[in-house]
N, C-alpha and C positions, 0 to 999 in steps of 0.2 A: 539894709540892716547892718548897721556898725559895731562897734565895742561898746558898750552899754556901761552905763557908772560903777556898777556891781563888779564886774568882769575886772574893767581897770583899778577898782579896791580890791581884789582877791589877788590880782596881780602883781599889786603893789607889797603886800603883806605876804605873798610869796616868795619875792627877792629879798625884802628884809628877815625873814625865817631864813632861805638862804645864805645870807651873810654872816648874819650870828649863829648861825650852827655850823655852817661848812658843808660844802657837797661832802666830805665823807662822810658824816656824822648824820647826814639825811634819811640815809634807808634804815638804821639804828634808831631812829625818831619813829620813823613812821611803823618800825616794825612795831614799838614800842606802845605805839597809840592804837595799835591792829589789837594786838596785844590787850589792851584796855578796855577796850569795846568789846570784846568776846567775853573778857570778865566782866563786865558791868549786864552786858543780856545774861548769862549765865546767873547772876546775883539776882536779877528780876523774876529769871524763872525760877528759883530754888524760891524767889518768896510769894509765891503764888498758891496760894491753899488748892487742896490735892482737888477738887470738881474745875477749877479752872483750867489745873495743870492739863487733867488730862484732856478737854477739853481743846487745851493748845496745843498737846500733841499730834492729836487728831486731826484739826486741821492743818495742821504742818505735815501729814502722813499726807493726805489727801491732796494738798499742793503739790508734793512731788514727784505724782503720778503721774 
């Protein structure tokens, strides 16, 4: 089992994210995208009418048990 097509295009578009950003300018990106994805679930669950919400609450209580 070798490096698969996927792998070497994820890798590829890895180093060029790397060049045009710059290693310092990296952890600021990705903080940035962390960032974005907490607001964006955040945003799906505020728009959830109150019987789903708490319904996904609940399951998410019980997963973390």
């Amino acid at each position: 089992m070798g490096i698969g097509k996927i792998e070497i295009i994820l890798l590829i578009v890895l180093v060029i994210i790397l060049l045009f950003v710059g290693a310092k300018k990296l952890p600021e990106l990705a903080r940035g995208v962390g960032q974005s994805a907490k607001e964006l679930k955040k945003g799906f669950s505020e728009g959830l009418p109150e019987d789903e919400d708490k319904t996904a609450k609940k399951s998410s209580a019980t997963k973390k048990k």
